[in-house]
N, C-alpha and C positions, 0 to 999 in steps of 0.2 A: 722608921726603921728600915725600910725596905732600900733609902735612898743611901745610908749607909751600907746594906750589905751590896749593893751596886756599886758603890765606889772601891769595897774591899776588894771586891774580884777585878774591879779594871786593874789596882793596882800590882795586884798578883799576876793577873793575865800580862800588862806591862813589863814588869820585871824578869820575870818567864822568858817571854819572849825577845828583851833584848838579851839575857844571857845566852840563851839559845843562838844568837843569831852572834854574838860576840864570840861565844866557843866554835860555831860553824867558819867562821872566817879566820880562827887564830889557824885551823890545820891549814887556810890555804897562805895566808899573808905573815905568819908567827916563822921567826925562829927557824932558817931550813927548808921552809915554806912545804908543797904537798910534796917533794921529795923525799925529806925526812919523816911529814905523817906515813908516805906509802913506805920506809922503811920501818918505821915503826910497826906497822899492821903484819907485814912481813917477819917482825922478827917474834911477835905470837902465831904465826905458821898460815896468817889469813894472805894466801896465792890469788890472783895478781893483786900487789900492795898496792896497784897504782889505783885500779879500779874501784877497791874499798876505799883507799881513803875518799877519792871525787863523793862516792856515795855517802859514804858517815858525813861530809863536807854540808853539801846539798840539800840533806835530807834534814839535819840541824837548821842550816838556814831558811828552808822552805817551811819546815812545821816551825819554825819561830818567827816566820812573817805569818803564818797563819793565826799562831795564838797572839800575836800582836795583834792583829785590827780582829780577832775574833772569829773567824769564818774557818769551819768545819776542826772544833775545837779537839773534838772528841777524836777524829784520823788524825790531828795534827798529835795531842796529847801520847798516844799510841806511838806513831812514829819518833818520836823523841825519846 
């Protein structure tokens, strides 16, 4: 039992974390790239757009390489 509920959470944990790390890099490489994220942030009133987006960017990629290999799940989980 136990070896299933282990593999359910890798899978979860996996998946998490590559969408995470897939939406962290559409704002930099998607579409417009962080120009148009930092417009976007901007046009909900969040001043400097530039610097929000870097950080919503970052901050997705980094708690999604965290929940990927698993290490400090709980600050990553939070930051996301």
């Amino acid at each position: 039992m136990s070896t299933e509920l282990d593999l359910a959470m890798l899978l979860l944990r996996v998946a998490l974390g590559v969408m995470l790390i897939a939406h962290g890099a559409n704002k930099i490489l998607g579409t417009g790239g962080m120009d148009a994220t930092a417009g976007w942030f901007e046009s909900l009133g969040l001043r400097p757009g530039h610097l929000h987006a870097r950080l919503a960017s970052f901050t997705e990629i980094g708690a999604g390489a965290l929940i990927l290999v698993g290490l400090a799940t709980t600050v990553a989980s939070a930051a996301s």
